[in-house]
N, C-alpha and C positions, 0 to 999 in steps of 0.2 A: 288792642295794646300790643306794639310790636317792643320786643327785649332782644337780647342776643339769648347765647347760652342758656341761665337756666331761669333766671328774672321775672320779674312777676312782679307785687305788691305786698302786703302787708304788716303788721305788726307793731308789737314790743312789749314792753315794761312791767306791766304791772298785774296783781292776781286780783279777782274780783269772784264774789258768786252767785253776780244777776244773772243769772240764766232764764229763758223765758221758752223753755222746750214743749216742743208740740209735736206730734206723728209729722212725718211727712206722708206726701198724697203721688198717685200718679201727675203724667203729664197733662193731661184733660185738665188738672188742677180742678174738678170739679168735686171732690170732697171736703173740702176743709172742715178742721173741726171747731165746732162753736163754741167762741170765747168771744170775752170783751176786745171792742177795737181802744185803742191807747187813747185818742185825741178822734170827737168827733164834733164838725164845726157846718152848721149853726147847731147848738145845743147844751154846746159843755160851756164852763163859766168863761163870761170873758168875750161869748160870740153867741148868746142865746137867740139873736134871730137875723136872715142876712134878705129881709125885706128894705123895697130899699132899690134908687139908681146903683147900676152900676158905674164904678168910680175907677179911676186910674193913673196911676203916675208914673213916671220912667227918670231914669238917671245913669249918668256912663262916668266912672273912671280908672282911668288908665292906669296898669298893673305892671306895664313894663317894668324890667329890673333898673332902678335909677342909676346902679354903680357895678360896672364889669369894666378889665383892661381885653382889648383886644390881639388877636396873638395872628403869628406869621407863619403859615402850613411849608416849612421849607422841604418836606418830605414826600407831600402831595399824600399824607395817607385821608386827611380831611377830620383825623384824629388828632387832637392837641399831645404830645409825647414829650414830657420834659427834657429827654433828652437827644428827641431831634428837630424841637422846633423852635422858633423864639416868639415870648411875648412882651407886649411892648408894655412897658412898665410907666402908663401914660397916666395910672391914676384913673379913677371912676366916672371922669368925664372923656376919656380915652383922646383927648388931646396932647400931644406932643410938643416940648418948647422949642421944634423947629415948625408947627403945624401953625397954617392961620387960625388967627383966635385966640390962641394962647395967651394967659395972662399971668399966671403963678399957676404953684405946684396944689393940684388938688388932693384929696383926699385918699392915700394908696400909691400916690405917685413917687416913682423911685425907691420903693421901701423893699425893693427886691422879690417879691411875692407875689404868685401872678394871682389876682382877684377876679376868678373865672365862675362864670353862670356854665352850667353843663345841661347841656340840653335832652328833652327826654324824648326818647323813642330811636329803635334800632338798634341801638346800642350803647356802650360807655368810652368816654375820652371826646364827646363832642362838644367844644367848647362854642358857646357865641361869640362872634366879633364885628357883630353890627347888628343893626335894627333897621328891617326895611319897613314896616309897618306896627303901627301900636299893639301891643295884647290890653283887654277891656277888662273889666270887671260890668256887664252891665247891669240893669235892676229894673224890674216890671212889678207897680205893686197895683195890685187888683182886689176891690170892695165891694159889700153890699151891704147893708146896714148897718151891723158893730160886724162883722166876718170879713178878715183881709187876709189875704197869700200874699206873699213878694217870693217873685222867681229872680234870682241872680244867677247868671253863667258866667264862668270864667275861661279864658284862653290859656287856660293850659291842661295839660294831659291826665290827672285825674286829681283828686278833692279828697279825700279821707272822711270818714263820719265822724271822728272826732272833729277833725277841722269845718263840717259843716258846724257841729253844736257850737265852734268858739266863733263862728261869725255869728251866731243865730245870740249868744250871748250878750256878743258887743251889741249889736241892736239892741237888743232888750236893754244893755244899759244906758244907751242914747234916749232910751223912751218911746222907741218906734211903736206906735198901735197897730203892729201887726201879729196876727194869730201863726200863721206858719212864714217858719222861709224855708225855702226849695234853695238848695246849691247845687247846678248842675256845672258841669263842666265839658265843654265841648271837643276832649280829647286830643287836644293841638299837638303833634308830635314833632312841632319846629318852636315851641317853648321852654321856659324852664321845667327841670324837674322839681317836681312839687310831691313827688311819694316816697323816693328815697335811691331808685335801684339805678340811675345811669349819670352816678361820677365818675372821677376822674377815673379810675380802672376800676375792675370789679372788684366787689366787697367794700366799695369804700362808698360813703353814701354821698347826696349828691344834691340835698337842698340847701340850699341858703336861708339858714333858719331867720336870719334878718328880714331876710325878703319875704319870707314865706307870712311872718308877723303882718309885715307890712301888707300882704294881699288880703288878709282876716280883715284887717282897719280899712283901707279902700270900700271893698269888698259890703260892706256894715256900712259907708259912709253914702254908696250907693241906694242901699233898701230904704236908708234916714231917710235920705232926698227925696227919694222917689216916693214915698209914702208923704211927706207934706205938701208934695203937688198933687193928690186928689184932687180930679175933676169929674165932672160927669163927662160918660163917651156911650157912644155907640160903639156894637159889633158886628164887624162883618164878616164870616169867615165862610172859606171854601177849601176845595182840594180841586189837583190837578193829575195828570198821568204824565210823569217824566220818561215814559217810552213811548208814548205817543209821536211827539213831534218829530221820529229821529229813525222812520222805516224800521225794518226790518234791525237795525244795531239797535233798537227800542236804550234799556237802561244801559247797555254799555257803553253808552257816549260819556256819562257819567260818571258809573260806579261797575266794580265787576265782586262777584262772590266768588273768593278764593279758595273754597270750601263745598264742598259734594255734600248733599246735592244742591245745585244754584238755585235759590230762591232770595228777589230780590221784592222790595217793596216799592213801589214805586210811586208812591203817591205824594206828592210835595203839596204840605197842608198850610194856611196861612189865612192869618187873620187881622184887620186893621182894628185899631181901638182909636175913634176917634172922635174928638173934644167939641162941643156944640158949636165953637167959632168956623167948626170944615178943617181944622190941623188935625195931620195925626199925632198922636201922641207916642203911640210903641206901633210896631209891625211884628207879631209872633212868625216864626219861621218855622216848621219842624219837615226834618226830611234825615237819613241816614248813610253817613259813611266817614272812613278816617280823613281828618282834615294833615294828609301827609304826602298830597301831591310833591312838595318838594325834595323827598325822598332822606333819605341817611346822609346825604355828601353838604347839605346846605348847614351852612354859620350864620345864617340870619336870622336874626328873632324877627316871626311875624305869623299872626292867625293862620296864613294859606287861606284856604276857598272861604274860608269862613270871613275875612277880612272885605272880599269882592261880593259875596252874597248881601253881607250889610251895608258898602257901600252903594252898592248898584241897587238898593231897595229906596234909600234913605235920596240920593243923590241922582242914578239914573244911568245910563251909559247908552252909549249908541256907534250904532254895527249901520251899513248902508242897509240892509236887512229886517233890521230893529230898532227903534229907538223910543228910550223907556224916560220919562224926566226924574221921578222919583217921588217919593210922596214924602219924605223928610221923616220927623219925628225919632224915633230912636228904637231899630232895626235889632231885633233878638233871635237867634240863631238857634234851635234848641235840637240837638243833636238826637238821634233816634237808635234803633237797632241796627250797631253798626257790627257785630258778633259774627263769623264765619268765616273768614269777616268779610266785610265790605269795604270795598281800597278804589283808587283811583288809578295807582300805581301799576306797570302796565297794559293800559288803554290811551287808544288818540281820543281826545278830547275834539271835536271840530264843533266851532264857535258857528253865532249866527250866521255870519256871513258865509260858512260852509269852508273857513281854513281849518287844517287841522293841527295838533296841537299834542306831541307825544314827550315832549322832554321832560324830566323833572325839573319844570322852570316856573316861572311866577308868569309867565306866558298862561302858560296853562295853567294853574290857578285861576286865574283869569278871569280864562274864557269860561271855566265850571262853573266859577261862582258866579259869573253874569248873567250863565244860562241858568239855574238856582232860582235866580236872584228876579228874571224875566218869567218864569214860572208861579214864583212865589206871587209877583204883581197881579198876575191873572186869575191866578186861584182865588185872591182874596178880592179883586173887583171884581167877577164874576160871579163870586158866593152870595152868600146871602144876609140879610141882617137880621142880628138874633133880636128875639120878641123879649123883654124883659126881662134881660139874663141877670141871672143869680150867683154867687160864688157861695160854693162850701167845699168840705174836704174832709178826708177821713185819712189818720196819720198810726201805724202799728210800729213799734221797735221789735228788733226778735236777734236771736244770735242764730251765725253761724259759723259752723265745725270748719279748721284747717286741716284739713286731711293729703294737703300736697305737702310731702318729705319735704321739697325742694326751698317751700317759703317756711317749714319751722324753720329750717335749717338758719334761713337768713334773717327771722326775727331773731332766733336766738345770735345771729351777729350785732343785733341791732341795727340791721341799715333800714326797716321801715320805723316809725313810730308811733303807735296808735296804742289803745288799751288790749290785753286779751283779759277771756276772762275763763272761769272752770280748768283752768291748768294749774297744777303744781309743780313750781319749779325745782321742788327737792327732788322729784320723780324720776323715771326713765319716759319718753314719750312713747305711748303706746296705744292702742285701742283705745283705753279705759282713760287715756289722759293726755285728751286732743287739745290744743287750746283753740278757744272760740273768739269769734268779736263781736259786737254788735254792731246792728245797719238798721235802715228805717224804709220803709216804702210809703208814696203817701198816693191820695186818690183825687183829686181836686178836679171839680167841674167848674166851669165858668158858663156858662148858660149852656147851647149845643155844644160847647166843646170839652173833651173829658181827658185828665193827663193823668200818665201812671208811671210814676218815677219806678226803675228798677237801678239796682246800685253795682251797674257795671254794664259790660259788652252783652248784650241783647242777640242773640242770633233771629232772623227774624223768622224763619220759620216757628216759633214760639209765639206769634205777635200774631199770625196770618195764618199759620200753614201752609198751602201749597206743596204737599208730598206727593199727589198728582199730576206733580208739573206744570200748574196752568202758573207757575207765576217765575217762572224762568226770564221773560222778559227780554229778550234777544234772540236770534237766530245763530248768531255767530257763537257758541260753544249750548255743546248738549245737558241737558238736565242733569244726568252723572257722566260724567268720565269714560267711555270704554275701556280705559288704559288702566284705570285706578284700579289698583291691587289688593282695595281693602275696602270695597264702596258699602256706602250706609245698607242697612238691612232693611228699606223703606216698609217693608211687612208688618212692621215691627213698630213705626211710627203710629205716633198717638192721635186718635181722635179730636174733631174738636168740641165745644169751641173754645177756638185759642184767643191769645189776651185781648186783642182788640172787640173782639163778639161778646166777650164777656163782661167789656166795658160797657157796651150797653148806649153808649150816646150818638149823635147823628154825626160827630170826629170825633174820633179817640186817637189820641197822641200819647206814643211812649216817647217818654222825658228817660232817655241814656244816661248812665252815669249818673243818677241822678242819688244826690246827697252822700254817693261814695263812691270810691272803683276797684273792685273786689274780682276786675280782670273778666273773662270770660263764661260767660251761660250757656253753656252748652246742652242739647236737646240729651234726653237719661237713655234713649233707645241710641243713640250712635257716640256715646261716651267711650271712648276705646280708650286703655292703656298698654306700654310697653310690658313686655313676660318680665323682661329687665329692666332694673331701676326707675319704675314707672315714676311717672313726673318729669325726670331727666333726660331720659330718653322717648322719640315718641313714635307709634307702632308706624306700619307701612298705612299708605294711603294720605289721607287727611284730616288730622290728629293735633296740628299743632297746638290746637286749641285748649287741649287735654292738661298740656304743660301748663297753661299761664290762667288755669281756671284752680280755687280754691280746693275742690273735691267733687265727688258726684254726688253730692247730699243737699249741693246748692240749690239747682234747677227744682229738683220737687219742693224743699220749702221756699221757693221763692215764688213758686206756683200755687203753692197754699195760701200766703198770705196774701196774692193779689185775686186769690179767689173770694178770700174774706173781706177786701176791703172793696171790690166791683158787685160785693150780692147784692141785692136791694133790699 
């Protein structure tokens, strides 16, 4: 999650006193302490057994904002500035009555008001003013006997737990037979903002509660869909090594870890579900990094990589080098451990054909998502087909403590909106009276394949390890920094096993962001903060993570409770 200044996520409104407190554990997370899990499926009512074909359905619709006026950067700062730039007062279909097309005055047009989407990531004052490709809502629902998950991702930059519970609602009140739904979001930092913190300047918040309504209904109209296309399918899933094909530059063709020490993951996992006629039905995708190839300066609403990954799976593309046809069906993107983070930004991209590809341009988009997208084909026709797979899941709630100064501060403005709870707002904020939120992690196997939602930025060294170095993954920069004036204490780093070992299955997939974004997870041995104004300020070295993560009390219980829901 990239912000300006002091930015972050969360909050608001109201006092509650669910609290569901547990110890927390080292980073091994191999302690947890034994309690009931919340939701476990086949077992609980509702999902008592998930004997049974595996079944499957998918559905996509589109979340674009229906109604923005577009405006005219006469300042070149690439920031909307009301009073250095103009916007054209075209109404929600952003047609003009000199523009072809034009037929009458629509909805906002000429009412003096510029009706602006602000887009999230980087910063604040970035307005849209066009759409070079759709944002989705898509939806994967997957069965076995009375036991069904639907996975929806959305295209934009993080999801809220609350706002996962109000799609998970509307489903439920459409009637959908499904046991869990997963709301992951695949962190799009060239969509709208959807948490609060990058409107028009700062402190001012920055969703379009209209729209944001309208992605809930979408959103829920997807999981409906997709749940009464059950069919039977087959599984095929594999993994690939994304530094393989590309020498010595191994993952940094790709992705670079902007955070000491470079550990990158480089495994592009993928799976077809496909229908006894030989169509596919869905194409799972999971692989990690920010989809912000197009940097801070672009006005266009569009997924970036994430858009060419699903096109180039579903449809196909072709390089003199390469050439993929597609296998169709309806192509899901599931975003991974992108925490350290992991960026595009910065790196030449060189495409199949071996051009390369450095600007923050939809060029480059491109060519990542193609190459993604030509990995992801391989992995998954190469893999294997699962023997009788099963679907179940193991689903815990649990809170946690806001211990970053910087996000009271801005709940108590109001620009996020979400529940807190164990705070009293007659108080003084203090030790003794932090306020918390709730979040949910969940555990969901689909025959070999096993998914672990965590609810935010993922560092991946948590996921892997690799404090040894062996997973640096390029030649072209060193495991730490020589220069870094503050490098990790790797002595100090935790044993494993880390989350993917712990998961236990023959692929384990962390699902990002998954049913909330609660910003950055950072590893409890290299948690640094500044002497001064910690939060706001952030120490020497590489720290920035420090700022835009909730507290240091998150990583261990988030490591507990995915220790509790991976034991057997």
């Amino acid at each position: 999650m990239r912000h300006g200044a002091l930015v972050c996520l969360m909050l608001v409104a109201c006092n509650s006193d669910g609290s569901k407190g547990s110890p927390s554990v080292a980073d091994s997370g191999q302690e947890a302490v034994e309690r009931d899990i919340d939701r476990i499926c086949p077992g609980d009512a509702g999902c008592v057994s998930n004997e049974g074909p595996l079944l499957a359905g998918a559905a996509v619709r589109e979340i674009t904002p229906p109604c923005f006026e577009a405006w005219v950067d006469l300042d070149g700062s690439k920031d909307y500035r009301a009073s250095e730039d103009e916007f054209l007062d075209c109404g929600c279909d952003r047609i003009c009555p000199d523009d072809d097309g034009w037929t009458a005055a629509d909805e906002g047009e000429g009412d003096g008001e510029f009706q602006a989407i602000w887009i999230a990531g980087f910063g604040q004052g970035r307005a849209s003013a066009s759409v070079h490709d759709p944002l989705d809502a898509r939806a994967v629902v997957v069965a076995s006997g009375d036991t069904a998950v639907a996975l929806v991702t959305l295209d934009v930059v993080g999801w809220f737990y609350d706002d996962t519970v109000a799609i998970r609602e509307a489903v439920q009140s459409a009637g959908a037979d499904v046991d869990l739904v997963v709301v992951h979001s695949t962190h799009n930092h060239e969509g709208p903002d959807t948490m609060g913190q990058w409107g028009a300047t700062f402190g001012r918040r920055g969703v379009d509660d209209a729209y944001h309504a309208r992605i809930v209904e979408l959103a829920a109209e997807a999981v409906v869909e997709a749940a009464s296309q059950l069919q039977p399918v087959t599984m095929r899933i594999g993994s690939t090594d994304s530094a393989a094909p590309f020498g010595d530059k191994g993952t940094r063709n790709l992705v670079r870890d902007s955070r000491d020490p470079v550990i990158i993951d480089e495994q592009v996992g993928a799976a077809f579900l496909v229908g006894d006629d030989g169509s596919t039905v869905a194409t799972l995708i999971n692989w990690g990094n920010h989809p912000e190839v197009l940097g801070g300066d672009n006005t266009a609403l569009t997924a970036d990589f994430v858009h060419y990954i699903r096109k180039g799976v579903e449809d196909g593309f072709s390089y003199d080098a390469r050439t993929e046809v597609g296998v169709g069906g309806t192509a899901i993107f599931i975003n991974a451990a992108v925490g350290g983070l992991m960026t595009p930004l910065g790196i030449t991209v060189t495409d199949w054909d071996g051009v390369d590809h450095s600007n923050s341009d939809f060029d480059k988009a491109q060519a990542l998502g193609e190459i993604v997208a030509g990995l992801a084909l391989t992995a998954a026709s190469e893999g294997t087909e699962a023997s009788e797979p099963r679907v179940a899941f193991k689903a815990e709630t649990f809170n946690l403590r806001v211990e970053n100064i910087a996000f009271q501060a801005l709940f108590l403005a109001g620009i996020f909106e979400r529940r807190i709870f164990n705070y009293d707002n007659t108080r003084a904020l203090d030790d003794s009276n932090v306020p918390e939120v709730e979040t949910e992690m969940d555990f969901v196997e689909i025959g070999p394949l096993r998914l672990l939602t965590v609810p935010g930025e993922l560092t991946p060294e948590l996921a892997i390890g690799g404090y040894s170095g062996d997973r640096v993954n390029t030649t072209e920069v060193p495991f730490v920094d020589p220069e870094n004036p503050n490098p990790p204490d790797l002595s100090s780093a935790p044993d494993g096993p880390y989350l993917k070992d712990q998961m236990g299955g023959e692929h384990n997939w962390i699902v990002g962001l998954g049913n909330d974004e609660i910003g950055y997870l950072v590893p409890s041995y290299d948690y640094k903060l500044a002497e001064r104004s910690p939060y706001l300020n952030e120490p020497e070295g590489d720290h920035y993570e420090e700022t835009n993560s909730i507290g240091p009390s998150v990583v261990p219980k988030v490591l507990e409770v995915a220790a509790l829901l991976t034991a057997p």
